[in-house]
RODO-2510 file (C-alpha; in nm, 4 decimals, decimal comma):
residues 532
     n   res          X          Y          Z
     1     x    -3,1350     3,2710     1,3118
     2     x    -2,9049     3,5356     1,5121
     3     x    -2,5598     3,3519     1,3759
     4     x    -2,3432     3,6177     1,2404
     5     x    -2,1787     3,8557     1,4002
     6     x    -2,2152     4,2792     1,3214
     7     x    -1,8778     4,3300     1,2021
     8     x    -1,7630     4,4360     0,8694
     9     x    -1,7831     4,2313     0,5579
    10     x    -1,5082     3,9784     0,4675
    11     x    -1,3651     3,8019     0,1890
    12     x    -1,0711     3,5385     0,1482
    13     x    -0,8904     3,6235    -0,1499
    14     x    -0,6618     3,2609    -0,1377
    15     x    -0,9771     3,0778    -0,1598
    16     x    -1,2842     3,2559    -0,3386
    17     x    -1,5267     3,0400    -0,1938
    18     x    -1,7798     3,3844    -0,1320
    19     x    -1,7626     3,4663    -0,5163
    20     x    -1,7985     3,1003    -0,6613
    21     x    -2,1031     3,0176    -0,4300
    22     x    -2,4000     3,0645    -0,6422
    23     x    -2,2779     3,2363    -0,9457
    24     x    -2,5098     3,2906    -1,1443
    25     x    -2,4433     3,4184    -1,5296
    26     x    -2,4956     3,3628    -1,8844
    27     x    -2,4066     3,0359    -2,0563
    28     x    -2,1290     3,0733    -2,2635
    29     x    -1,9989     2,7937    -2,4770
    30     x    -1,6231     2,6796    -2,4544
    31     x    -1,5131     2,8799    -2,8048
    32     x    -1,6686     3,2015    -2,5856
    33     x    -1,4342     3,1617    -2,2864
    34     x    -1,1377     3,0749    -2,5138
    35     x    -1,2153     3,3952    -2,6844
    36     x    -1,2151     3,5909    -2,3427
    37     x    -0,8363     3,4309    -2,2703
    38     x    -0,7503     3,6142    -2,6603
    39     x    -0,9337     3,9042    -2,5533
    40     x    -0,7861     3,9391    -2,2149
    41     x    -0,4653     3,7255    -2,1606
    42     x    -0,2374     3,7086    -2,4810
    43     x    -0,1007     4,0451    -2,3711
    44     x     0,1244     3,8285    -2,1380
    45     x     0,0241     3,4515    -2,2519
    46     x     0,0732     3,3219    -2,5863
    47     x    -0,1386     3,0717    -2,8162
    48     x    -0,0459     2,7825    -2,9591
    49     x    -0,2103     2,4357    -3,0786
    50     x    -0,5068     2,4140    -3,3227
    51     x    -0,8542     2,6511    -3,3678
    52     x    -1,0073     2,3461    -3,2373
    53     x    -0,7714     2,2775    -2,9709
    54     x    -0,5831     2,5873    -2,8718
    55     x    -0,3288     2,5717    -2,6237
    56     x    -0,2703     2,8960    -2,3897
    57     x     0,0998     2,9225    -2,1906
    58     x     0,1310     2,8990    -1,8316
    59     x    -0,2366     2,8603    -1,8270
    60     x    -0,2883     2,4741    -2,0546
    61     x    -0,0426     2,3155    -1,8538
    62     x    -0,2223     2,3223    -1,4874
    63     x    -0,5132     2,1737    -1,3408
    64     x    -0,6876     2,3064    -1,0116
    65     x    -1,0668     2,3364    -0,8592
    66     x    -1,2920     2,6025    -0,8715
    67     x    -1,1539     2,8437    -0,5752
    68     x    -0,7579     2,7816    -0,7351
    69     x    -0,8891     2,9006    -1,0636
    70     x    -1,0651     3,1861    -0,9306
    71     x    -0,7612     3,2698    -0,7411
    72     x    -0,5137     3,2652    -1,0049
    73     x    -0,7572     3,5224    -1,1756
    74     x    -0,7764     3,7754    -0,8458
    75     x    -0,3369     3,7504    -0,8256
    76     x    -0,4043     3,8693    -1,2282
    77     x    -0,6271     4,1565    -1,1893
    78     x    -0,4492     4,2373    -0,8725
    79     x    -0,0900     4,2249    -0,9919
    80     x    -0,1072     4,1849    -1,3555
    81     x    -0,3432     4,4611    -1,4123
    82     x    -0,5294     4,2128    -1,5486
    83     x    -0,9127     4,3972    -1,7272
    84     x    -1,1815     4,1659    -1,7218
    85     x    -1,5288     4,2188    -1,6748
    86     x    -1,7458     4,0118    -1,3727
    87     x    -1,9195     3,8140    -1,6363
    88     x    -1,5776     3,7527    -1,8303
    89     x    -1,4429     3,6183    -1,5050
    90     x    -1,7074     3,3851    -1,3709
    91     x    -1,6972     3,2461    -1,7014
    92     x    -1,3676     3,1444    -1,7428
    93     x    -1,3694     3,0252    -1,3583
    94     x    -1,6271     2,7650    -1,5143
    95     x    -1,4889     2,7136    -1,8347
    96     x    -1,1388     2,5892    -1,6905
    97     x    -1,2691     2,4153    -1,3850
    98     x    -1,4759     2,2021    -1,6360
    99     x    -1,1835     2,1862    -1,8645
   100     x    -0,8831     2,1653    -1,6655
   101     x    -1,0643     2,0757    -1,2970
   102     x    -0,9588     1,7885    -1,0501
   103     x    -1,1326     1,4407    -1,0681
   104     x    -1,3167     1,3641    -0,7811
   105     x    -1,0497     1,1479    -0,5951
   106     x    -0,7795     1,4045    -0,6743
   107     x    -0,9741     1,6105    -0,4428
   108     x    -1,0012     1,2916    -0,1853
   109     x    -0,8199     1,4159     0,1837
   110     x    -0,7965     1,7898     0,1151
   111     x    -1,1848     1,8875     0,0830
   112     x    -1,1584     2,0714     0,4600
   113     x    -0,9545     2,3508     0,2736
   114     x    -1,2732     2,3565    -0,0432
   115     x    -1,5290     2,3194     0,2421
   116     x    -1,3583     2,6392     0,4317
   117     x    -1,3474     2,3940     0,7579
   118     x    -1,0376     2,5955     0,8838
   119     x    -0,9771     2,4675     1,1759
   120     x    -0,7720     2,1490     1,1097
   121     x    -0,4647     1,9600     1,1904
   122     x    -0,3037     1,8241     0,8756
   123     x    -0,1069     1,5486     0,8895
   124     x     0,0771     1,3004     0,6634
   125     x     0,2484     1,5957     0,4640
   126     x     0,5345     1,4821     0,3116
   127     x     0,8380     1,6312     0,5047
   128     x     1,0184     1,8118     0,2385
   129     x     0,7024     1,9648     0,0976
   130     x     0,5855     2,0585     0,4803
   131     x     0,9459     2,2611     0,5151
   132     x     0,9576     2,3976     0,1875
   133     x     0,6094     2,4311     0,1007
   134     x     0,3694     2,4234     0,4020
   135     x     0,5520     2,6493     0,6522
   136     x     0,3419     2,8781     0,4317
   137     x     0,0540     2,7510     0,3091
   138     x    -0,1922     2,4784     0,4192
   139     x    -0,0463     2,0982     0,2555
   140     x    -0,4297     2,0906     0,0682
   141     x    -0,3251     2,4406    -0,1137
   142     x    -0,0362     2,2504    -0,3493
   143     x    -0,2397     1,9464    -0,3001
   144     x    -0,5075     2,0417    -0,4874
   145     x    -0,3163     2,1347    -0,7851
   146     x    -0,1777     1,9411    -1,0915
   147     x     0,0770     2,1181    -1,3209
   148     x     0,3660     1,9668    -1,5418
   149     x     0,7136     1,9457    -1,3911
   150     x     0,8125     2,2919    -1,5723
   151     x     0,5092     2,4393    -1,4350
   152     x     0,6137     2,3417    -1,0773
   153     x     0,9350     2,5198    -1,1525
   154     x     0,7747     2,8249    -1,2944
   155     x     0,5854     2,8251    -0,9445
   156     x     0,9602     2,8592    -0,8091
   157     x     1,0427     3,0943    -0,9901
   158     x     0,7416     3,2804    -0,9098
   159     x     0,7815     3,2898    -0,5640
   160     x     1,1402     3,4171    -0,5729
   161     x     1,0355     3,7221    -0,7966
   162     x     0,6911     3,7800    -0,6355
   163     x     0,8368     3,7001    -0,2412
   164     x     1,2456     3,7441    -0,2955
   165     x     1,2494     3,7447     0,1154
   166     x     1,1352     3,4745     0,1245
   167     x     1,4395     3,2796     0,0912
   168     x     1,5855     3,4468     0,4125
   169     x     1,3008     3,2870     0,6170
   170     x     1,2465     3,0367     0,9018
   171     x     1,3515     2,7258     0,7135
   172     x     1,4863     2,8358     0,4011
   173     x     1,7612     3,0582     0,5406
   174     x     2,1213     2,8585     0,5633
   175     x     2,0962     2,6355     0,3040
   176     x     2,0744     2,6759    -0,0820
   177     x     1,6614     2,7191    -0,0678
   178     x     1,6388     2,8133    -0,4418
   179     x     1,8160     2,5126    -0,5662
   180     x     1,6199     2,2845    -0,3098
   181     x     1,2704     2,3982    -0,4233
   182     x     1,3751     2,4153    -0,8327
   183     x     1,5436     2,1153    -0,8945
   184     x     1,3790     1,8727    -0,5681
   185     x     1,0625     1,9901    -0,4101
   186     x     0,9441     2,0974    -0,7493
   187     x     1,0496     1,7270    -0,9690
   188     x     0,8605     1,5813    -0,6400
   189     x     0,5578     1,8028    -0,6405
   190     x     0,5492     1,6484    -1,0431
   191     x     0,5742     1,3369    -0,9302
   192     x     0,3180     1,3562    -0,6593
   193     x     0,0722     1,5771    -0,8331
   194     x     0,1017     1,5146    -1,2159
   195     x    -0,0522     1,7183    -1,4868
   196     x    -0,2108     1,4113    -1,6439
   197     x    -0,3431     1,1035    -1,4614
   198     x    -0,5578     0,8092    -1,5515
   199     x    -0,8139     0,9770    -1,2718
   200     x    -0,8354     1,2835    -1,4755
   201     x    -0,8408     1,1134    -1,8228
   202     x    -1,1459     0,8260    -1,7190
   203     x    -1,3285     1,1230    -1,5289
   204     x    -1,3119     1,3482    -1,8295
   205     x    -1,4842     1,0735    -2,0399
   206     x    -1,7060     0,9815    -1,7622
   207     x    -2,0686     1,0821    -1,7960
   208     x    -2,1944     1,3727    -1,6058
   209     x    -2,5256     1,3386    -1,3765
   210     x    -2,7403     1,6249    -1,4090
   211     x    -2,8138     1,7535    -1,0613
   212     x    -3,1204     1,8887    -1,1013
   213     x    -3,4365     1,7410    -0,9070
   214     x    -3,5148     1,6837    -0,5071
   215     x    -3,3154     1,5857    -0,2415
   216     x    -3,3542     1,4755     0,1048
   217     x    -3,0883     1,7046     0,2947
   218     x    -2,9684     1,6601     0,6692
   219     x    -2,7136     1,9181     0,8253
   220     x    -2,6103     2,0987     1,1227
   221     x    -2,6003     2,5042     1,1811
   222     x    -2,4818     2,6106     1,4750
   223     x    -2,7199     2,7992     1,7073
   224     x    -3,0119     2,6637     1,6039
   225     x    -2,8865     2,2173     1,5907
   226     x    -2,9405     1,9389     1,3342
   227     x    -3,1989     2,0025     1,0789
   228     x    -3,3653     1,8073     0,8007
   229     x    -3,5067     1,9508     0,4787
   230     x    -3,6348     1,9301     0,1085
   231     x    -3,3828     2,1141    -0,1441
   232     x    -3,5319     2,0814    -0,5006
   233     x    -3,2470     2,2442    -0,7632
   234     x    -3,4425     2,3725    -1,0798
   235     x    -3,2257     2,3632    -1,3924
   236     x    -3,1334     2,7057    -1,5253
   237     x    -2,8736     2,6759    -1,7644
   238     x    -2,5372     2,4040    -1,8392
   239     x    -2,4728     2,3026    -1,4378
   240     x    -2,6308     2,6212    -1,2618
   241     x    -2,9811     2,6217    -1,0555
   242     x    -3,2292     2,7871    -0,8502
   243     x    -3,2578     2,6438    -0,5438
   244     x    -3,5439     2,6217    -0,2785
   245     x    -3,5274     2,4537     0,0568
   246     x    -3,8094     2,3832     0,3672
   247     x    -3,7278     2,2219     0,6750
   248     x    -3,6951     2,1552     1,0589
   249     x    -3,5102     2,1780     1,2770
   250     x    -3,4601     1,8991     1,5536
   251     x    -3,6624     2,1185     1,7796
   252     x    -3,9634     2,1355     1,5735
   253     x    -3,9168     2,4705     1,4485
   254     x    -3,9252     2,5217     1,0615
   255     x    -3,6050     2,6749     0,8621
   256     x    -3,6897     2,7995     0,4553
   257     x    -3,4600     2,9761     0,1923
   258     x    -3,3734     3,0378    -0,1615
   259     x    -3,0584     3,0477    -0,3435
   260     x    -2,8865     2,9156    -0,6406
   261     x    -2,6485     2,6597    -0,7231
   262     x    -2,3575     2,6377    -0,9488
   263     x    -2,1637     2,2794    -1,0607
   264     x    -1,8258     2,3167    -1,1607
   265     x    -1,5894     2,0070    -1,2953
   266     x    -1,9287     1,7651    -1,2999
   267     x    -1,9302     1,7467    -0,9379
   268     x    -1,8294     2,0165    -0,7652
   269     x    -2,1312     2,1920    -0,6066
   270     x    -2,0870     2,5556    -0,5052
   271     x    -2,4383     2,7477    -0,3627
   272     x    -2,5504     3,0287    -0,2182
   273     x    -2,8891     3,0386     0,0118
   274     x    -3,0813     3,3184     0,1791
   275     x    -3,2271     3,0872     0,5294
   276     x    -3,4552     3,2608     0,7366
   277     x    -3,2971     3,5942     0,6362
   278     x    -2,9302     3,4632     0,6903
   279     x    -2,6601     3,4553     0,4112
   280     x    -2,5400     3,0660     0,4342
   281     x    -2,2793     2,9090     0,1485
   282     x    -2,2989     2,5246     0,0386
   283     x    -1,9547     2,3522    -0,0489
   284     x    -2,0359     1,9737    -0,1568
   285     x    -1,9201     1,7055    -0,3983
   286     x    -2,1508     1,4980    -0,5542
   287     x    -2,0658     1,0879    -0,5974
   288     x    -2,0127     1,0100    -0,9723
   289     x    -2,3189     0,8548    -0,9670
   290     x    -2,4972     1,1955    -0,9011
   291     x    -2,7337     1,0421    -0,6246
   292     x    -2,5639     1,1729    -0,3413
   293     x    -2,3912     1,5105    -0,2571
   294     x    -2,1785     1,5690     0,1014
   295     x    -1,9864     1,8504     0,2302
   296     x    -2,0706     2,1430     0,4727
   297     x    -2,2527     2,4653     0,4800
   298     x    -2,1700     2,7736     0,6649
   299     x    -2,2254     3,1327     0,7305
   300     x    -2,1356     3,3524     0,4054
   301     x    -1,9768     3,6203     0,6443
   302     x    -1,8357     3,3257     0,8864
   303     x    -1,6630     3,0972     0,7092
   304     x    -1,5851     2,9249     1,0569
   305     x    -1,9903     2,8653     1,1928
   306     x    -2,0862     2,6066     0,9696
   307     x    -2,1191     2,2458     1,0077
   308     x    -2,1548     1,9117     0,8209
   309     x    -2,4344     1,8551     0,5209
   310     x    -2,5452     1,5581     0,3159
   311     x    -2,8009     1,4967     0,0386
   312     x    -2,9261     1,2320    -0,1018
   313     x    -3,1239     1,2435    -0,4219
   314     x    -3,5568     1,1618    -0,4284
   315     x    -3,4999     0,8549    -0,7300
   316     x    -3,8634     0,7536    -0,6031
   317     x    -3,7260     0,4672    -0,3676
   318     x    -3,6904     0,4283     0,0386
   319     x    -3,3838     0,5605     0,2050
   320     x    -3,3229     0,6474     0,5923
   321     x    -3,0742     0,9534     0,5324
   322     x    -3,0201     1,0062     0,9099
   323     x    -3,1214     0,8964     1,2298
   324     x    -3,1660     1,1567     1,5250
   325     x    -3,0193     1,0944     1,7637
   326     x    -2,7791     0,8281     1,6117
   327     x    -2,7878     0,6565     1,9443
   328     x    -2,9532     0,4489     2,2515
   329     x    -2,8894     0,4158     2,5819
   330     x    -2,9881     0,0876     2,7055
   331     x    -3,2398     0,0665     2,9376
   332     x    -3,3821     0,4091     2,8572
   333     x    -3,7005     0,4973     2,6487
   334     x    -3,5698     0,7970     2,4371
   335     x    -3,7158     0,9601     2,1108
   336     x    -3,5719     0,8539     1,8334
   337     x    -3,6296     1,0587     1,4626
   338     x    -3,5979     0,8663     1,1271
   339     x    -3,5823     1,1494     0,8801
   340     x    -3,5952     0,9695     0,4763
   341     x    -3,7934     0,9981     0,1977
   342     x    -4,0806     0,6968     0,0740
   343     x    -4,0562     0,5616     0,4114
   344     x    -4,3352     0,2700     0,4291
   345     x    -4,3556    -0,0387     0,5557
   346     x    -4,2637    -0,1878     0,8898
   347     x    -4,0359    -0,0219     1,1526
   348     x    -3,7701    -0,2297     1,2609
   349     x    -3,5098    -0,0818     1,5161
   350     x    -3,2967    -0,3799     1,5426
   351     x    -3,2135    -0,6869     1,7384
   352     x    -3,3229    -0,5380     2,1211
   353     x    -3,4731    -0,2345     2,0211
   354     x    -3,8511    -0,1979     2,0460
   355     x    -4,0495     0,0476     1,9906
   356     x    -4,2788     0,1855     2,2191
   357     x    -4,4661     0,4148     2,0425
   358     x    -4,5404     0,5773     1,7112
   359     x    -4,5013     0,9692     1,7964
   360     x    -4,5981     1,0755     1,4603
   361     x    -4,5444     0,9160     1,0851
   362     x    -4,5255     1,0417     0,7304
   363     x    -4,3657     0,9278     0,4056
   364     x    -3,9999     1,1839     0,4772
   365     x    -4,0410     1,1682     0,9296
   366     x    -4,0714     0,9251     1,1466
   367     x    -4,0922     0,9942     1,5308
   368     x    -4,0858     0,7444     1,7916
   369     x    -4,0194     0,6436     2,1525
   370     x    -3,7856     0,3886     2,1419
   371     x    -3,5980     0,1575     2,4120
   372     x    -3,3264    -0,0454     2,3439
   373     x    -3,1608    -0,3588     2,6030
   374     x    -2,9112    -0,6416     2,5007
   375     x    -2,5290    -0,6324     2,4386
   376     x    -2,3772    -0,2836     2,3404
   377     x    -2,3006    -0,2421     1,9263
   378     x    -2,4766    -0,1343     1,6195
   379     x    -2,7900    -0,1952     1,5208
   380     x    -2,9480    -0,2309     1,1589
   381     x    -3,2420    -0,0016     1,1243
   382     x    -3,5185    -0,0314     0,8500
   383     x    -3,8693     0,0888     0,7451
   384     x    -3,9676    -0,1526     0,4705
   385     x    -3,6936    -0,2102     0,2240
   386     x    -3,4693     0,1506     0,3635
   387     x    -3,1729     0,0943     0,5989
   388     x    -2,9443     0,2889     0,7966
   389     x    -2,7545     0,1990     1,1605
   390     x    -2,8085     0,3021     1,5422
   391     x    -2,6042     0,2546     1,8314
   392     x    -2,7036     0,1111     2,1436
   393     x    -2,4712     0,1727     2,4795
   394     x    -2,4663     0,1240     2,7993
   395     x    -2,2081     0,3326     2,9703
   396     x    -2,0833     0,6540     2,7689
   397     x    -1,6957     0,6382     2,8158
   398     x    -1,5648     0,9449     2,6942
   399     x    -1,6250     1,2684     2,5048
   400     x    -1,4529     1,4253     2,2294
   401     x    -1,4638     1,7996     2,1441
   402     x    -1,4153     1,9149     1,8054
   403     x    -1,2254     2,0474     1,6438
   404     x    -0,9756     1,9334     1,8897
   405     x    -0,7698     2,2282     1,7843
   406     x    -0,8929     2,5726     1,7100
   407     x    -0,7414     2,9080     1,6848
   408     x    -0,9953     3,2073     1,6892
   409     x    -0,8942     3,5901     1,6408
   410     x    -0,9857     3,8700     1,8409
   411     x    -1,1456     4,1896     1,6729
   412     x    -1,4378     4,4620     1,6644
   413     x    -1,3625     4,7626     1,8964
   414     x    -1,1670     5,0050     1,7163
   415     x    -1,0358     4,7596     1,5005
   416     x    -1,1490     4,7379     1,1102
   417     x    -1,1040     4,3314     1,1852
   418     x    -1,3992     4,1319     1,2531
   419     x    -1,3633     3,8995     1,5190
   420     x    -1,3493     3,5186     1,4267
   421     x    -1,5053     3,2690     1,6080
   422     x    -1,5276     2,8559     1,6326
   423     x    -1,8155     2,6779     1,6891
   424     x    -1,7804     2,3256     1,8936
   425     x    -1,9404     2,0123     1,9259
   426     x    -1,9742     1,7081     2,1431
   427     x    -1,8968     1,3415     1,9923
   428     x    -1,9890     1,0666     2,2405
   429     x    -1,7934     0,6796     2,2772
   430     x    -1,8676     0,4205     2,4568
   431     x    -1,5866     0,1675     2,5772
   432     x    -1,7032    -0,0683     2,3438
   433     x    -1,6350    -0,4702     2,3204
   434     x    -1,3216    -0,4952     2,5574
   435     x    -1,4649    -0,2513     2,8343
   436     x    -1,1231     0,0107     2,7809
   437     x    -1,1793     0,3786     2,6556
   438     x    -0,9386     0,5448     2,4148
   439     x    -0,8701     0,2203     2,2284
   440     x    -0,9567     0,1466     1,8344
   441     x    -1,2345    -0,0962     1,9652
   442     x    -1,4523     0,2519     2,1169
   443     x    -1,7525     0,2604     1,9778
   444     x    -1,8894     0,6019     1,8337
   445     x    -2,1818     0,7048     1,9084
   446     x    -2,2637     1,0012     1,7415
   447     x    -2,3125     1,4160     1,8623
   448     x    -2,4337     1,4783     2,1914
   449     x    -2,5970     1,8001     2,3607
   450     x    -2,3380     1,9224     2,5746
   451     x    -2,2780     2,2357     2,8527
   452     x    -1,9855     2,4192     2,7552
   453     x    -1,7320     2,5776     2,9312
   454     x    -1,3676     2,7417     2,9455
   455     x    -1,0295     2,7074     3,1362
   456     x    -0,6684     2,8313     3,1489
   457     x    -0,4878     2,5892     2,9553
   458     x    -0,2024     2,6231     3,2095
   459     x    -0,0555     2,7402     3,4883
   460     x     0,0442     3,0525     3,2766
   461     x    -0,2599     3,1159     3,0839
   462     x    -0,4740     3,0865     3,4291
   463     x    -0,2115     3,3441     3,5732
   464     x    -0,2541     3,5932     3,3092
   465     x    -0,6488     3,4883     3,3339
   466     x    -0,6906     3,4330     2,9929
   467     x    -1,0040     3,2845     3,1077
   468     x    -1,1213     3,5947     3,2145
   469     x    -1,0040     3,8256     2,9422
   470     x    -0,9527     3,6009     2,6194
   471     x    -1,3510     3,5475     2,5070
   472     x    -1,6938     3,3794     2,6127
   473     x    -1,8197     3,0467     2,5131
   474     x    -2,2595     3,0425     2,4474
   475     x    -2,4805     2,7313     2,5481
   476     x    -2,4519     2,6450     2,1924
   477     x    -2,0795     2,5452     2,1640
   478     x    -2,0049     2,9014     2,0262
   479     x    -1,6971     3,0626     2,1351
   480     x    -1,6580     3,4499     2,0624
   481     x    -1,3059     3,6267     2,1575
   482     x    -1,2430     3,9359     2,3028
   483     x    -1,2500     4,2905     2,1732
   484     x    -0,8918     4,3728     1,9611
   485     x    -0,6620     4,6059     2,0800
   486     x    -0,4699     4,6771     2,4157
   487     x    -0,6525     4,6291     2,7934
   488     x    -0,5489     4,8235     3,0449
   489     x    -0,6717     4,5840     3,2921
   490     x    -0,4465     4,2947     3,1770
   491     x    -0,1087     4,3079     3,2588
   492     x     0,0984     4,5493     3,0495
   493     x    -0,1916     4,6271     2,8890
   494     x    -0,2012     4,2910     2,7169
   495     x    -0,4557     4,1990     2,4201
   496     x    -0,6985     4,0009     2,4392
   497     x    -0,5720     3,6761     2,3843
   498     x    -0,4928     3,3346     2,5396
   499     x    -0,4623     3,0187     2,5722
   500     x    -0,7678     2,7804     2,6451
   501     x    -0,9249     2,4923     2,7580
   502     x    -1,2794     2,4024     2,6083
   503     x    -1,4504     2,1708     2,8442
   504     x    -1,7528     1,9718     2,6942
   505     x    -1,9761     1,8255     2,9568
   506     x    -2,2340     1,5923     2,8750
   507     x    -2,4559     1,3798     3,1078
   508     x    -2,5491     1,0320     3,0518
   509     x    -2,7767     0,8612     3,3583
   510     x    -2,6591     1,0319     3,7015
   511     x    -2,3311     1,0476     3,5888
   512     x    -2,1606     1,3267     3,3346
   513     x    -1,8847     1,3057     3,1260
   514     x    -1,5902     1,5867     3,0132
   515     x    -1,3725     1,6100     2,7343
   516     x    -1,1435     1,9122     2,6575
   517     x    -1,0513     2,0818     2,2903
   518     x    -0,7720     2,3474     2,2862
   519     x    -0,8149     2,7204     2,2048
   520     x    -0,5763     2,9495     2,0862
   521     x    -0,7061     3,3121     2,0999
   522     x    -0,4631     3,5210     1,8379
   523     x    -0,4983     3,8910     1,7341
   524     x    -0,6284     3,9756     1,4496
   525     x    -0,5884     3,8018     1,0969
   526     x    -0,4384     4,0732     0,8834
   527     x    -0,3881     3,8709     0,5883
   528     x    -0,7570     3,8795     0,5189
   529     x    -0,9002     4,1835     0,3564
   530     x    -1,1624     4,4156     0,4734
   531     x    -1,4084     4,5298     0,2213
   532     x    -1,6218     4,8021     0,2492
***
């Protein structure tokens, strides 16, 4: 699986998910990790409350997930001085996750920034918080925090001691920014995102599934395509396991790895594998139920090449988890993969849909040649009592490349930067019911293979051939930038970046289809930090 580039190693400090992944360490009860904050934190923090319910300042008074908790402990060590041991520190990243976590649907809307899918468009930020708040940051940083209204102020006040410039910046210069974010962004942040909530208080309550046990998993990695597989999670402690996985890949070739797993909050599932010899990371949340688990996977020194993952619990009954492709042209005998688990009975492809023949059959696979003819829509799929959905088309309408928006960085050469990349992928529509493309009645059909391409994205960026100079896209949907630092063969000895089209072409019948993401191709990302 040649998927990660040779550059140096990286790490995220704002987000932690490369240290949380997989943690593995010894249990330690909750009167352990409150011992570590006496050991470690009353130098600056103070205690207060009861032996059986202590209260710690500045710390008691916020909720966040996993990766804002371990974060808050790196600005310690790396401001504050701040002596803890590795051990110390994954344990308390557990303890107050658990303890003073997110419930699931606080987390609802902001998971792209948890599941390190960075390349995003938010929208529906609230405006004061987007000019105060997210000219900075991303709107799922403060979003997936709780903290009391004094606490939101104390984040104020941080800023302006930690970051005193930044009150002379775009947007906060010419006007009274302190006052603004004290005593109005911070009483709405309160409002918005309150310490306590009825979501926190029933989830706290709630009863915990134990994740332990098989599951069916279905995912994409870029480079190699979709894949199917059997994860089974082996209990080794209070929410940590070992993890195996077998598979294949929608080619037919077979994928296999180890790792372990780490649950934070009762549903926050944080893993790290070893697949075929690759490093890869697991982000998911379970449902409270504990039967299913959904989120996205990704390359451990990529956080960018990764791609959607799902799995659903073996409880002994029939499920379709996926359906490969998750769509039929009408009119056209195509093969068609059921991937489940206890998958007997008859095989029923809908109203329309017959099946020509059996390609192979087992209790977790089913392979067949399928053709499907009638009026375009969904179809209900089932094997025995198991159900799951398949579109049937006639005409595909348009294409959609995503993300639609992407901004990669150019590195490598001389430069201690490593290069960061996207990876793209095709999604399919047909006009659906009233014939028009581009309307809400489009019907989606699902990922398609695609031939990829780049363009200028304008008259500039094709006069400064940005094409030519910015980076490469790969048969897989993989686009790599070019090497950092000046070119003397660009124009003033320009870097390598641009601006860019990325064409997806995909052919359906005699005809093919294109639809177009943007690029942005920046210099290198020296926020992030390079470790040896």
């Amino acid at each position: 699986m040649a998927l990660s580039n040779n550059n140096s190693k990286r790490a995220l400090l704002s987000t932690g998910v490369l240290a949380l992944a997989g943690l593995a360490s010894t249990p330690l009860l909750a009167q352990d990790a409150q011992q570590i904050i006496r050991d470690r934190c009353l130098a600056c923090h103070t205690e207060s409350g009861t032996a059986e319910a202590p209260s710690f300042s500045r710390i008691s008074e916020q909720r966040k997930t996993p990766e804002g908790w371990h974060m808050t402990l790196n600005r310690m060590i790396h401001l504050r001085n701040l002596q803890i041991s590795t051990e110390e520190k994954r344990a308390l990243v557990k303890y107050l996750a658990d303890t003073q976590g997110l419930a699931p649907e606080e987390t609802e809307g902001y998971r792209y920034l948890l599941e390190q899918d960075t390349n995003i468009v938010e929208t529906g930020i609230e405006p004061g918080t987007a000019e105060m708040c997210a000219r900075c940051h991303s709107g799922a940083r403060f979003s997936l925090q709780r903290r009391t209204e004094q606490e939101w102020k104390y984040l104020v006040d941080f800023h302006m001691g930690q970051f005193p410039t930044t009150e002379f910046h775009s947007l906060a210069r010419d006007r009274q920014w302190f006052d603004i974010a004290r005593n109005d962004t911070a009483v709405k942040l309160a409002e918005q995102f309150p310490f306590e909530t009825n979501a926190w208080s029933n989830w706290k309550a709630a009863d915990k599934s134990d994740l332990m046990g098989r599951w069916r998993v279905t995912g994409f990695i870029p480079g190699k395509g979709e894949f199917d597989a059997w994860m089974s999670a082996a209990k080794t402690g209070e929410g940590k396991y070992d993890l195996d996985i077998e598979g294949t890949y929608a080619d037919g070739s077979k994928l296999a790895g180890k790792g372990n797993a780490t649950v934070y909050t009762g549903f926050e599932w944080r893993a790290s594998l070893t697949i075929d010899g690759v490093k890869m990371r697991q982000v998911m949340a379970a449902d409270k139920a504990g039967n299913n688990l959904e989120g996205r996977m990704f390359l451990a020194a990529e956080r960018e090449i990764g791609g959607d993952l799902m799995a659903v619990r073996d409880q002994g009954a029939a499920d379709i988890v996926a359906v490969q492709p998750s769509y039929l042209r009408s009119g056209v005998s195509t093969e068609l993969t059921l991937v489940g688990q206890n998958l007997d009975g008859e095989i029923n492809l809908g109203e329309g849909v017959a099946v020509e023949k059996v390609v192979s059959r087992s209790k977790d696979r089913i392979t067949v040649i399928a053709k499907a003819n009638g009026a375009e829509g969904m179809r209900s799929v089932s094997v025995g009592k198991a159900n799951a959905e398949l579109a049937v088309y006639s005409e595909l309408a348009r294409v959609e490349v995503q993300p639609a928006n992407a901004v990669t960085r150019n590195g490598g050469a001389d430069s201690a930067m490593a290069k960061v990349r996207a990876n793209y992928r095709a999604v399919g529509y047909s006009a659906g019911a009233d014939g028009e493309a581009g309307t809400d009645d489009d019907l989606r059909l699902g990922y398609m293979p695609a031939q990829w391409s780049i363009k200028p994205a304008d008259e500039v960026a094709a006069h400064d051939k940005d094409d030519k100079y910015a980076g490469m896209i790969n048969a897989a949907g993989i686009f790599t930038p070019g090497d950092a630092g000046p070119n003397p063969a660009r124009k003033m000895s320009a870097n390598n970046v641009g601006r860019l089209a990325v064409v997806a072409s995909v052919k359906d019948g005699d005809t093919t289809v294109e639809g177009e993401g943007s690029m942005l191709v920046a210099v290198q990302d020296f926020v992030r930090r390079v470790l040896d």
